[in-house]
Each structure stands twice: as C-alpha cells, then as structure tokens.
C-alpha positions as CSV (number, residue, x, y, z in Angstrom):
1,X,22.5,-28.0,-9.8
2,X,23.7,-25.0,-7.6
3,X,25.7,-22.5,-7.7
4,X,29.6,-22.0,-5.8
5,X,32.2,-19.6,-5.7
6,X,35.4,-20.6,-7.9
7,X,39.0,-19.0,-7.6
8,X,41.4,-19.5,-10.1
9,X,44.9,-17.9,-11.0
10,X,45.4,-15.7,-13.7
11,X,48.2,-15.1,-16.2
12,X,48.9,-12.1,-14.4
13,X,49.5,-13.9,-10.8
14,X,46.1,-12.5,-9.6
15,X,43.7,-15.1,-8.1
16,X,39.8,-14.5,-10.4
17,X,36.8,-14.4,-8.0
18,X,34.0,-16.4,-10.1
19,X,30.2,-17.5,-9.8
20,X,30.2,-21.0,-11.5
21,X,27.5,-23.6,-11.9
22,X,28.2,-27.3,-12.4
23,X,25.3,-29.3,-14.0
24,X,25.6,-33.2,-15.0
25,X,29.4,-32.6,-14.7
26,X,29.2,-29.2,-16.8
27,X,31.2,-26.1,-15.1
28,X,29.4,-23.1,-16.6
29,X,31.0,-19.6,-15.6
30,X,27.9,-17.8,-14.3
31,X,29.3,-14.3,-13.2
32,X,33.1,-13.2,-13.1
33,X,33.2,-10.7,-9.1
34,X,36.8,-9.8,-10.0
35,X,40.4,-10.2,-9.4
36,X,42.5,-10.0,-6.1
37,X,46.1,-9.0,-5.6
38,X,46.3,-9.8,-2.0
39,X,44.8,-11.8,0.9
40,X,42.2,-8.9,2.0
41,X,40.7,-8.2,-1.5
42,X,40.8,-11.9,-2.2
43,X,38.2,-12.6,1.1
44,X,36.5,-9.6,0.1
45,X,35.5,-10.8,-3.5
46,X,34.9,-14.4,-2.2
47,X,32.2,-12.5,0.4
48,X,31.2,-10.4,-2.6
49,X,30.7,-14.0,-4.6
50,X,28.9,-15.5,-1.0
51,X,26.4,-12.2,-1.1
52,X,25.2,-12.7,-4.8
53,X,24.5,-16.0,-4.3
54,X,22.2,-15.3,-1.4
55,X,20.8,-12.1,-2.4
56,X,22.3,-10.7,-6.2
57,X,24.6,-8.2,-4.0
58,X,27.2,-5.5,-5.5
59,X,30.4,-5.2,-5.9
60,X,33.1,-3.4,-3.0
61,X,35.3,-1.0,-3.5
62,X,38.3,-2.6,-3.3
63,X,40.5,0.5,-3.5
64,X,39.8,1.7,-0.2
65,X,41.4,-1.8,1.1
66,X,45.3,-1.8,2.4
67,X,46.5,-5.1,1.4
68,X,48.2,-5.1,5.0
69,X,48.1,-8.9,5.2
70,X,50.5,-10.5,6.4
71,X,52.3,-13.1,4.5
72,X,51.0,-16.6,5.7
73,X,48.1,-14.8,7.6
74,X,44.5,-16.1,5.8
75,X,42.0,-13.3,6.1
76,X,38.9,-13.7,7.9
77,X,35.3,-12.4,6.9
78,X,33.6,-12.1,10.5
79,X,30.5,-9.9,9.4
80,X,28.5,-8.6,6.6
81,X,26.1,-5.9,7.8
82,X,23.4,-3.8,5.7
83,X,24.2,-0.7,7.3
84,X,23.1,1.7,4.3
85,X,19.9,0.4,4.1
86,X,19.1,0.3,8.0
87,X,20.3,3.6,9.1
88,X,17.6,4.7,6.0
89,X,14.7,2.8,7.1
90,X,15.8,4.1,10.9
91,X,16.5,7.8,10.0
92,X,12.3,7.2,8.8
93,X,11.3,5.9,11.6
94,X,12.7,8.6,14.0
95,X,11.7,11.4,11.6
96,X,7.7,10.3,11.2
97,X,8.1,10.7,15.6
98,X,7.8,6.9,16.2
99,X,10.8,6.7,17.9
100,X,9.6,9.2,20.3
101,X,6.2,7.5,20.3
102,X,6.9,4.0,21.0
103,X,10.7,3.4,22.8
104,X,11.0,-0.3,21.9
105,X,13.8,-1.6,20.2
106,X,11.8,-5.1,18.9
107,X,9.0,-3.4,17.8
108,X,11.1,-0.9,15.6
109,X,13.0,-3.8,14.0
110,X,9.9,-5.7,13.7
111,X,8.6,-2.5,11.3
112,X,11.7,-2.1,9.4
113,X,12.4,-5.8,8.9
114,X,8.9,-5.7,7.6
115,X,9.6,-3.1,4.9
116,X,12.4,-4.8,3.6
117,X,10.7,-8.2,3.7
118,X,7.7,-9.2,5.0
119,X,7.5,-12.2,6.3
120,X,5.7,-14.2,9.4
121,X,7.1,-12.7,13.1
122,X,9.3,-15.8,13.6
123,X,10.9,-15.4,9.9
124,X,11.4,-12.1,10.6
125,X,14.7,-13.4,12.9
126,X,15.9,-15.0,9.6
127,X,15.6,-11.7,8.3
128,X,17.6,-9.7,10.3
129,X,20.0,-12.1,10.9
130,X,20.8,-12.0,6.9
131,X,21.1,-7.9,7.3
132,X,23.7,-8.3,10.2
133,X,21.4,-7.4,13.1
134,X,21.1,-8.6,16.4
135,X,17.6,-10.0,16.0
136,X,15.1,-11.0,19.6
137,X,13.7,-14.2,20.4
138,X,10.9,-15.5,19.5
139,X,9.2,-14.7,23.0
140,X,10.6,-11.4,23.5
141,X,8.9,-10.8,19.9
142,X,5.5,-12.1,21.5
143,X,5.3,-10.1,24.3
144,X,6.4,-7.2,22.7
145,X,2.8,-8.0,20.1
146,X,1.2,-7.8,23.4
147,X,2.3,-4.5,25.2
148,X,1.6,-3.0,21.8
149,X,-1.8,-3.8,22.1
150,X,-2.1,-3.3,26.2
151,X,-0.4,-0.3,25.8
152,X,-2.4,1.4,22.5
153,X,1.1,2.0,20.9
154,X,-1.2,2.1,17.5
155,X,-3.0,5.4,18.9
156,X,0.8,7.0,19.9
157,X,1.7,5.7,16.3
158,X,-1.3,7.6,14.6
159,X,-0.9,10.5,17.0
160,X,3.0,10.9,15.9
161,X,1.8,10.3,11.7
162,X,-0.7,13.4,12.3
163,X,2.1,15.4,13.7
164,X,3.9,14.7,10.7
165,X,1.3,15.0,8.1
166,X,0.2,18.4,9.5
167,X,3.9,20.3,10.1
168,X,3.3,22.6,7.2
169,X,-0.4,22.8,8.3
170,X,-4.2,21.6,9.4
171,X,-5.4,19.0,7.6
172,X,-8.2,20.5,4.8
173,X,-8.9,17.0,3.9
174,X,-8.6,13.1,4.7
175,X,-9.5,10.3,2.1
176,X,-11.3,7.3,3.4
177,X,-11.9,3.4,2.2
178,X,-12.5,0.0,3.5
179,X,-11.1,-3.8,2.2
180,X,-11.3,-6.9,3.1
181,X,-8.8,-9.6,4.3
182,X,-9.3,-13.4,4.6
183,X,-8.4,-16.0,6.8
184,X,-8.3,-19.9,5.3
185,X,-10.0,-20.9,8.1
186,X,-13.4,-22.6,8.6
187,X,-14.1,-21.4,11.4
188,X,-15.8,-17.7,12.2
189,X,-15.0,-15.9,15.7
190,X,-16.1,-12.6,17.3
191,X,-13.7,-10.9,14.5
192,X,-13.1,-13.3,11.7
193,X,-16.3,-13.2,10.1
194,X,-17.6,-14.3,6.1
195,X,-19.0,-11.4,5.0
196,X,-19.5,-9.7,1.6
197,X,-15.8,-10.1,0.5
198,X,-14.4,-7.4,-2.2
199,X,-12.1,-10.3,-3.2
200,X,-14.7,-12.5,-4.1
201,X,-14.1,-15.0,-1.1
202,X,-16.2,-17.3,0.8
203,X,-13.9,-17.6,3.8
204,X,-13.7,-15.6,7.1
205,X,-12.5,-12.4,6.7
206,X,-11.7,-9.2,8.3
207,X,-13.0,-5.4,7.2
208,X,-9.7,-3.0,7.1
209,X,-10.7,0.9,7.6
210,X,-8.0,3.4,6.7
211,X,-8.0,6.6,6.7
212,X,-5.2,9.1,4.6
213,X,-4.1,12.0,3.4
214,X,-4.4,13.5,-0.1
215,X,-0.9,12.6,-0.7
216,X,-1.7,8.4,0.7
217,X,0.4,8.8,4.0
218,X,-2.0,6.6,6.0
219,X,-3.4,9.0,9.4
220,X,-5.5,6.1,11.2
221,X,-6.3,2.5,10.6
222,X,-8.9,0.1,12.0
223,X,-10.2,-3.2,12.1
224,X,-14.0,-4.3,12.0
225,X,-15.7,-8.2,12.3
226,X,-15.5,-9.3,8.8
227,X,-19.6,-9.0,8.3
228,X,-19.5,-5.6,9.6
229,X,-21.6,-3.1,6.4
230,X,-18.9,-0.9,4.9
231,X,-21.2,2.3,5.7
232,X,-21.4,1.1,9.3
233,X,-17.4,1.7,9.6
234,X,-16.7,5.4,8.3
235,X,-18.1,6.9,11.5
236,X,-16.3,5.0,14.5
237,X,-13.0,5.6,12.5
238,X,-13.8,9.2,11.9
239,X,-14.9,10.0,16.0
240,X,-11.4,8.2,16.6
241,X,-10.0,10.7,14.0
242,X,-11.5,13.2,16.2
243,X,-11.2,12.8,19.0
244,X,-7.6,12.6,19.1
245,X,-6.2,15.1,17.4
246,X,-9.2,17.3,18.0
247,X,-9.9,18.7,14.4
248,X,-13.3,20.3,14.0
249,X,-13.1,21.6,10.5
250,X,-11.9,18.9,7.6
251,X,-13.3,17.4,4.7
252,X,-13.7,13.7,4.1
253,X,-13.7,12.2,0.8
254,X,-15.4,8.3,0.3
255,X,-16.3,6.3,-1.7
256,X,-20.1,5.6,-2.8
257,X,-20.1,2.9,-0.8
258,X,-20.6,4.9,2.3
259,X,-23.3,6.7,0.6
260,X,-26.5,6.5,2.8
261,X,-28.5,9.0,4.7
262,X,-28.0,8.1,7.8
263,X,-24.1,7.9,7.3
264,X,-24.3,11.1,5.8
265,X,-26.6,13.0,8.7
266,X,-24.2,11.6,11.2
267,X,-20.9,13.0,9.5
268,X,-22.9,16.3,9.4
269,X,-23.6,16.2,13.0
270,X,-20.4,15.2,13.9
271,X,-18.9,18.5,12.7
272,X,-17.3,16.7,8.7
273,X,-18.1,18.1,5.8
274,X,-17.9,15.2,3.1
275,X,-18.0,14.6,-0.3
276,X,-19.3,10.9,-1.3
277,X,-19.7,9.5,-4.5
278,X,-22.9,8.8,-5.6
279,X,-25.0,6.4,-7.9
280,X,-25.7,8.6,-11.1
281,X,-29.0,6.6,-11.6
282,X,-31.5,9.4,-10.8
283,X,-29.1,11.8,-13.4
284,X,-32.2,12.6,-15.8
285,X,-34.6,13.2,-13.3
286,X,-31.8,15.7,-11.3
287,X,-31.2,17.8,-14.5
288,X,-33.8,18.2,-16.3
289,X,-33.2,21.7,-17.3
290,X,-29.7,21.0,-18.7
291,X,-31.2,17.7,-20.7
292,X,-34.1,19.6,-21.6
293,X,-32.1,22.7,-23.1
294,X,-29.2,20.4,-24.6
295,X,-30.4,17.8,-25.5
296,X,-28.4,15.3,-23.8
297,X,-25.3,16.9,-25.6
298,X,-22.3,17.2,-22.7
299,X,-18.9,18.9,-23.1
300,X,-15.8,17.0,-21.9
301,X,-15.0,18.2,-18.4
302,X,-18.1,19.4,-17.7
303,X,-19.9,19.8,-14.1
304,X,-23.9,20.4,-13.5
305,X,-25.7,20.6,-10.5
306,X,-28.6,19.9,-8.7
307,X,-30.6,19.4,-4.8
308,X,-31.5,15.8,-4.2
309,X,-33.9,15.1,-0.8
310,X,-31.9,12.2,0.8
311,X,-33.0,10.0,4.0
312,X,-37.2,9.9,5.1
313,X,-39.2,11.9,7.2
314,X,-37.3,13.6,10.5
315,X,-34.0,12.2,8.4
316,X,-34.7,13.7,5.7
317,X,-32.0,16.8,4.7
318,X,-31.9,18.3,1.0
319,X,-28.1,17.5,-0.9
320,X,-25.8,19.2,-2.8
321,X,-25.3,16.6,-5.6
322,X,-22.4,17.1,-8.6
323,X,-22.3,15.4,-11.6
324,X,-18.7,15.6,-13.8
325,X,-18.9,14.7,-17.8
326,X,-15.9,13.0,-19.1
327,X,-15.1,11.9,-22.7
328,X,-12.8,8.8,-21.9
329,X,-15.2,7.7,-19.5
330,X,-18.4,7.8,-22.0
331,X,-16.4,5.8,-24.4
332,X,-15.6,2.9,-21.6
333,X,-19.2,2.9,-20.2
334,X,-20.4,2.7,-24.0
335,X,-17.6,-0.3,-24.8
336,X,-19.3,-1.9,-22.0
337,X,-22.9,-1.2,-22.8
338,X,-22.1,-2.8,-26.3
339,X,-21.0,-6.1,-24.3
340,X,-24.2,-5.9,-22.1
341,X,-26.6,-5.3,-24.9
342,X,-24.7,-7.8,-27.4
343,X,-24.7,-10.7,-24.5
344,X,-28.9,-9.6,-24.0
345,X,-29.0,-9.9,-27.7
346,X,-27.7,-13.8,-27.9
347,X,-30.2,-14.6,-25.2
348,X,-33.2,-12.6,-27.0
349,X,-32.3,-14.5,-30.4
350,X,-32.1,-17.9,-27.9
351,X,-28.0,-18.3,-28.8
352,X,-28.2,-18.4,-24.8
353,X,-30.1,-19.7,-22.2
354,X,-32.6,-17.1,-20.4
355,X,-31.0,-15.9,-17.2
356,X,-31.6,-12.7,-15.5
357,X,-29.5,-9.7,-17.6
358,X,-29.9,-6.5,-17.1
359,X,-31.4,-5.5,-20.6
360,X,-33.4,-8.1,-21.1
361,X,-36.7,-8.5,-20.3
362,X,-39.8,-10.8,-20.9
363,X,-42.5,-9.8,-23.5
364,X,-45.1,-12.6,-23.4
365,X,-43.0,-15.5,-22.8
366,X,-40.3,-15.1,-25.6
367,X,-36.9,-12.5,-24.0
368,X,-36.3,-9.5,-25.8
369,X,-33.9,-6.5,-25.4
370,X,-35.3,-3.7,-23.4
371,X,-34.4,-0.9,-25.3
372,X,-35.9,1.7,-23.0
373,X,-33.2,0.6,-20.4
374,X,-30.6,0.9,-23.1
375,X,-31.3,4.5,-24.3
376,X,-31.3,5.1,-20.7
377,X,-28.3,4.0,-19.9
378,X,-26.5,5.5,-23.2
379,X,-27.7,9.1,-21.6
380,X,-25.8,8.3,-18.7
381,X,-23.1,6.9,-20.3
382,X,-19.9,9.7,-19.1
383,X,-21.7,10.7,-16.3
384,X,-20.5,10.5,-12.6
385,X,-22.2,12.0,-9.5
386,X,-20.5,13.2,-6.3
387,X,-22.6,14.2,-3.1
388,X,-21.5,17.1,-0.3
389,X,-22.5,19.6,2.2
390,X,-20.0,21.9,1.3
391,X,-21.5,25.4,-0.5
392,X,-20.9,25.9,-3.9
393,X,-19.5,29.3,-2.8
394,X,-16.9,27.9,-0.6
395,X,-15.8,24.9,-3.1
396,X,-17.0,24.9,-6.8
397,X,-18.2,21.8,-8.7
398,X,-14.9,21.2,-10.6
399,X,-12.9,21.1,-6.8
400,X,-15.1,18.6,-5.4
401,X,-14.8,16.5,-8.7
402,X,-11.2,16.8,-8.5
403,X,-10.7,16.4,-4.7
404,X,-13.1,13.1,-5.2
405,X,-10.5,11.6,-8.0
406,X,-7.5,11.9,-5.1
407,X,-9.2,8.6,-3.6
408,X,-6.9,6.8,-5.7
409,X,-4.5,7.1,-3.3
410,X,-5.9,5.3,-0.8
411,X,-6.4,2.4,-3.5
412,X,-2.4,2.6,-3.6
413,X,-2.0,2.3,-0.1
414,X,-4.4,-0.6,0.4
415,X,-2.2,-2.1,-2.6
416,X,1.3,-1.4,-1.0
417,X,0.0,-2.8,2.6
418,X,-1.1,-6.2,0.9
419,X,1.5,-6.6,-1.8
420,X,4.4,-4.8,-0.6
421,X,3.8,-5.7,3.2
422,X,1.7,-8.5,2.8
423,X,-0.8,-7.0,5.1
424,X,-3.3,-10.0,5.4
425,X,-2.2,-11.3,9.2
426,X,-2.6,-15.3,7.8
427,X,-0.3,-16.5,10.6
428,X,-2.6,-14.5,13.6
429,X,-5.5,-16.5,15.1
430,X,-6.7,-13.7,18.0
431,X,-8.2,-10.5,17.7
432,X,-4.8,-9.0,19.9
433,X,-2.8,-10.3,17.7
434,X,-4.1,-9.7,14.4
435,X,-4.4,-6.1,16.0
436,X,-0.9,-5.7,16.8
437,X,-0.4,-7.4,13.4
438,X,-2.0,-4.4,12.0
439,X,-0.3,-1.7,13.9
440,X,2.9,-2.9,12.7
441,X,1.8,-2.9,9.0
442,X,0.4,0.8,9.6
443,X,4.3,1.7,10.6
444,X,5.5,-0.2,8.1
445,X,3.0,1.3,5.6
446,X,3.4,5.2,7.3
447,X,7.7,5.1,6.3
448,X,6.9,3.4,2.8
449,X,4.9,5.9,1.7
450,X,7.2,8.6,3.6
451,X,10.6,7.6,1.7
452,X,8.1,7.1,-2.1
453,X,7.8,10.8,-1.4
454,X,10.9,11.7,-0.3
455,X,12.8,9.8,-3.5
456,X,10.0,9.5,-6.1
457,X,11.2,5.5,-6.3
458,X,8.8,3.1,-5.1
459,X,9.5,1.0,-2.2
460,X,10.5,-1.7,-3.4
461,X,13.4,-0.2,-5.3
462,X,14.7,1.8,-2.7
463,X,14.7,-1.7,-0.9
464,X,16.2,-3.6,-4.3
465,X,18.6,-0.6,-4.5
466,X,20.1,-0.1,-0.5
467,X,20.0,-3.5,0.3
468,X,22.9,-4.9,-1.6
469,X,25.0,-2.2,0.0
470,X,27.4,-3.7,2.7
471,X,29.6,-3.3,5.6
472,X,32.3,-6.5,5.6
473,X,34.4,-6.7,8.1
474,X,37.6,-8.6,7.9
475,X,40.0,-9.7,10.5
476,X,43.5,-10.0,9.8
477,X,45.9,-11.4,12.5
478,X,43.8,-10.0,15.1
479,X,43.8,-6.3,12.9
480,X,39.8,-5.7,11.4
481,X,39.6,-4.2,8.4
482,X,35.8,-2.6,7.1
483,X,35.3,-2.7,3.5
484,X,31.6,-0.9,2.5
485,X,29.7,-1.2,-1.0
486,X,30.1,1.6,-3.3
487,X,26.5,3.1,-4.0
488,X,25.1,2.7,-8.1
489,X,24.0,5.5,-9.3
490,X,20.8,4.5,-8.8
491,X,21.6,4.4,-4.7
492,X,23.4,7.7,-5.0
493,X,20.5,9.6,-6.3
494,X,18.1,8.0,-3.7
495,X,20.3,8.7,-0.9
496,X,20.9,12.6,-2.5
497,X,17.1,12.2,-2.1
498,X,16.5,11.3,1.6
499,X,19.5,13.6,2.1
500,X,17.2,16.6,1.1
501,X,14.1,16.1,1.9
C-alpha cells in the first residue's frame, strides 16, 4: 500500500491533480491538490502532489504563474527549494553574531539543518538535500567537527550569545543546572562514565552543565566525565563564565543540588552572589519564634527568615536562609504524605513485607508507624527553603523566592536540547567529537530559544509552519519559471513576528 499522484480530466477540460492510494486493487482518493488549465500549473500541482507525499506540503499560488507554455512543450520541475524557512533560520543565526563569530559555511548548515531536523551528521546531507541546499561531504563535515574543537568556536559562540543576551544591559542574573546523557555502551572512558544518572540509567553517561538567562537563552554550556558530583560542576562553568566576559557583579540561581558549603564559600570568593535552594529539613529548628508565636499556622505566599551556620570550623560562614509558604504546594506534599503513611500502614498491619520506609520503624520486633516523623513532616508540609548571601536590604525575601522559581527555564532548555534537538551525541565515541557535538546543539539550542521569543510559537511549529513553504522552479523550453508557496496565516503571523522583533 502507498501512496501516488493521479491526474485525471475533468468535465470542464481541466486536468485534477489527486493523492490516491491503491490497496488490494482498491483506488481510494486520499487528497484532491487541484486543477490545471495549462502545462505550468499542471507540473506545479503534480510537484505540489510529490511535496505532500514526502513531507504534507502546501498548496502554490498558482495565480502568479503565466501559462506561457508552449503547445507541445512538457514542463519541467528542476528544483524545489525551502527558501522561507532557510533565510529565517539564517537571518537567526547572523542576528545572535554567530556569523561573525564562526565564518564556516558547514558548520552554519550543520546548526540550522539541526533545528529543522535533527538527525546523525551523515543524515544531516539527506536533510539538506530534501530543503534544496547544496549540502558538504561527509569528510568536509568531519573536519569541520574538528576545527570547531581545535579552534574553541564554542567559546566565540558563547562569547557572541552574551553579546546578545546583554544589548539592553548587564546581566543581573544567570540560572544554572546540570543532566545527564547516556551512551549504550559497555564500556567507560576518560569521559563516558556510569555515574548517578537523573534518568535512572545504569549505562555510561555524560554530565551536561548549562548555564542561562532568566528568559532560557542558554549563555555557556559544558561537559563533565559522567561520575563527576553535580556540586563539583557549578564552579568551573561559572570561572569560564567569568572569565570571559569579565562580569564581577551577578547573581546565580541553582538548584539544591549544588547546595554545600564548600560550593557555596567558593561562589562567595569568586565574587557571585547566589541563591540555592535548600533542604527545608531543619525548618522548625530555624523558626522557632514564628512556630512558637503561630502555632504552625502559615498564610499562602508567605516568606520567613532566619541565619543558619553552614560548613565546619575555618569553613564555617553564617547564611541567609528563606523559606516561602505556598497553599498548592502543602496540599501536594500532604497528597503524598497520605501515600507514604498509607504504604507504612499496610506494612505495620503486615499487608506488606518489612522493608525500610520512611515512617516506619521497629518497636520491639513487630513495625509500626512512626508518628513523630509524621507530625513532623505534616509541619513542613508547604514549606520550601532558599539559601543566599544577598542582604535582605538589597533583595527581599519574596524576590529571592521568585527569582528561585525562574529555574524552570533552564528545565525547558534541557528539554528542547534533548527532544527538540535530540541533544544526547549517541552516534559520537570521542571526547572531540561529542564536544563539537555539543557546541552545535548550543547553536542550535541559542536560535530556538531566540525565534520562541521573537514569535511566541514554539520551535517546532515555526519549523511545521515554514517548512512546507517552497520555491519550484520550472523550465519551459529552455524559459524558468519560479512559482513560491503562499504563507497560512499561521506563517504570515510568524513571519510578521521575526519581521519586528
């Protein structure tokens, strides 16, 4: 079963443009293109029909065609180009400064083929062969991998996304996170390491730093042997940070799994202020005035205070710590308490076999539900901590709780690298090339994020959108005609969109 393109006259003397599928000798009208009056619209619907087939492509505007054939002359279809779409992705690409950055024809195409599909570097030929590009060998691609590494194109790259990210001003504040990506290999190397794996995985992997702005546009990006501790990476990325742009004065927002002492004296001495999130554990012991004088009774939206002593001995420096009350979140923590203490329950009344849990606990040699643990964790239930060096005076509890929350966006630019760009680098073997691998993604990632902001669509829809939109040119006895894909609405507004930004 597959599908063809089928003409057939009309009452009217037209020749109909179809998509038809034939299936155990059943001819099923799938999609009727249109109808041609002449020789030039006629090869323009049967490239139309060809397009769909390949890639569910639009229609042409057929009224901007001269039907100049001559009689007897067959028309010719001798290229189909996605012009639209790749004078976009390359108006990007010049715009962020890359073009100025790194002057490399493959490498550019190897970004933008990668936003439009990702795919494995030899692939990537297929791909822009189907756009109606001139794509590079397979070699040129290869040692084009390796002068971006040689040459540090990734460091002119991030150098060119802080020039952009900071044209309306300094920096204030950079979000950081690490994840994880694996190999399906057996064996480790000096980078491909098993480590503790965030997607569950016993395999090799590789730790992914990234570093971005409040608004997700990604501003550096490094790679760390897969057993590397996530605390252990902040720093390195964060001198990097610093020493090439030179920024002395910016806040860096984490997660809490860079929490430690050490991490945190370091960022200090470095010159970062930081805010970190932070276990809420020691909660009751950090407020006791407020649970003293309430009772435990917390207001939605509600920040409290207090000094913690964090690190030992000469490490040891006093902490702001904020904690931030939410009503939503008390009723998910307590959903999930009711779980906990209901699966401790079945194991106390022996429905289950004893295992470690985390509210149960031996009395004698019979399990039983440790209540004490469960008040406890009811009082914290709603609760979230954040720790800083930053002065109340210079930036209140409710603005550290709220510049802590924009860490989502890093989240959504881990999740566009691996989904939209399929970031892990499963067909790279060497540390080179998985970091050129990487670089490329960056790019990729840098004009993603760059066009979601410009056109409020996500990536993939601008892709979905632009890409149907074609160039076809014709030839007719010896004379080329051009006919171009009328924009949708949909690709009118985005283009509006890029247009203004």
């Amino acid at each position: 079963m597959g599908l063809f393109v089928r003409k057939v006259k009309t009452a009217s003397g037209a020749t109909a443009v179809q998509i038809a599928r034939k299936h155990r000798g059943v001819r099923t009208i799938v999609e009727h293109i249109g109808s041609a009056h002449d020789d030039t619209q006629l090869a323009v619907l049967v490239q139309i029909a060809k397009e769909r087939i390949m890639a569910g492509q639009l229609a042409f505007d057929l009224d901007a065609l001269t039907p100049t054939a001559p009689t007897g002359v067959a028309p010719i279809v001798t290229g189909s180009r996605a012009r639209v779409l790749w004078e976009v992705l390359e108006a990007a690409y010049s715009r962020l400064g890359f073009t100025a950055a790194v002057d490399d024809e493959t490498f550019k195409k190897l970004v933008l083929a990668r936003v439009i599909e990702p795919t494995s570097k030899a692939d990537t030929i297929r791909v822009l062969g189907e756009l109606g590009l001139p794509a590079p060998g397979l070699r040129t691609i290869w040692r084009t991998l390796a002068r971006c590494v040689a040459q540090d194109w990734r460091g002119r790259l991030a150098a060119a996304a802080y020039a952009h990210a900071t044209r309306d001003g300094q920096l204030k504040l950079v979000l950081y996170d690490v994840t994880t990506l694996y190999f399906e290999a057996e064996d480790e190397d000096e980078l491909r390491k098993v480590g503790m794996s965030k997607e569950r995985r016993v395999d090799p992997q590789i730790l992914v730093g990234m570093l971005v702005t409040t608004g997700g546009f990604p501003l550096e990006v490094h790679e760390f042997p897969g057993n590397t501790g996530e605390t252990l990476t902040l720093l390195p990325v964060l001198r990097s940070f610093q020493a090439r742009h030179r920024v002395d004065d910016v806040v860096v927002v984490a997660d809490a799994g860079m929490l430690s002492a050490a991490n945190l004296n370091q960022l200090e001495d470095a010159g970062f202020s930081f805010i970190v999130g932070s276990r809420i554990s020691k909660a009751p012991y950090d407020l006791p005035e407020h649970f003293d004088a309430h009772g435990g009774v917390l207001h939605d939206g509600e920040t409290m205070e207090s000094k913690r002593v964090m690190g030992v001995r000469e490490n040891a420096r006093q902490r702001r710590v904020v904690y931030h009350y939410s009503a939503k979140r008390d009723r998910r923590d307590n959903h999930t308490l009711d779980k906990q203490v209901e699966k401790a329950q079945k194991i106390a009344d022996g429905k289950k076999p004893l295992r470690k849990d985390r509210f149960v606990k031996l009395t004698g040699t019979r399990p039983a539900v440790d209540q004490v643990l469960v008040d406890r964790a009811r009082q914290l239930a709603g609760l979230k901590g954040y720790v800083t060096n930053i002065p109340a005076l210079r930036l209140p509890g409710r603005e550290v709780v709220a510049a802590y929350h924009d860490l989502f966006q890093v989240e959504r630019s881990f999740r566009m690298a691996k989904t939209d760009l399929r970031a892990r680098p499963m067909f790279h073997h060497e540390a080179d090339s998985i970091h050129a691998h990487l670089t490329i993604v960056f790019t990729a990632l840098a004009i993603s994020r760059h066009l979601q902001e410009a056109t409020g669509y996500s990536i993939r829809k601008i892709i979905r959108t632009l890409r149907p939109l074609r160039d076809v040119t014709i030839s007719i006895g010896g004379n080329e005609i051009t006919a171009t894909t009328p924009p949708s609405p949909h690709a009118a507004d985005i283009l509006v969109a890029i247009a203004g930004h």
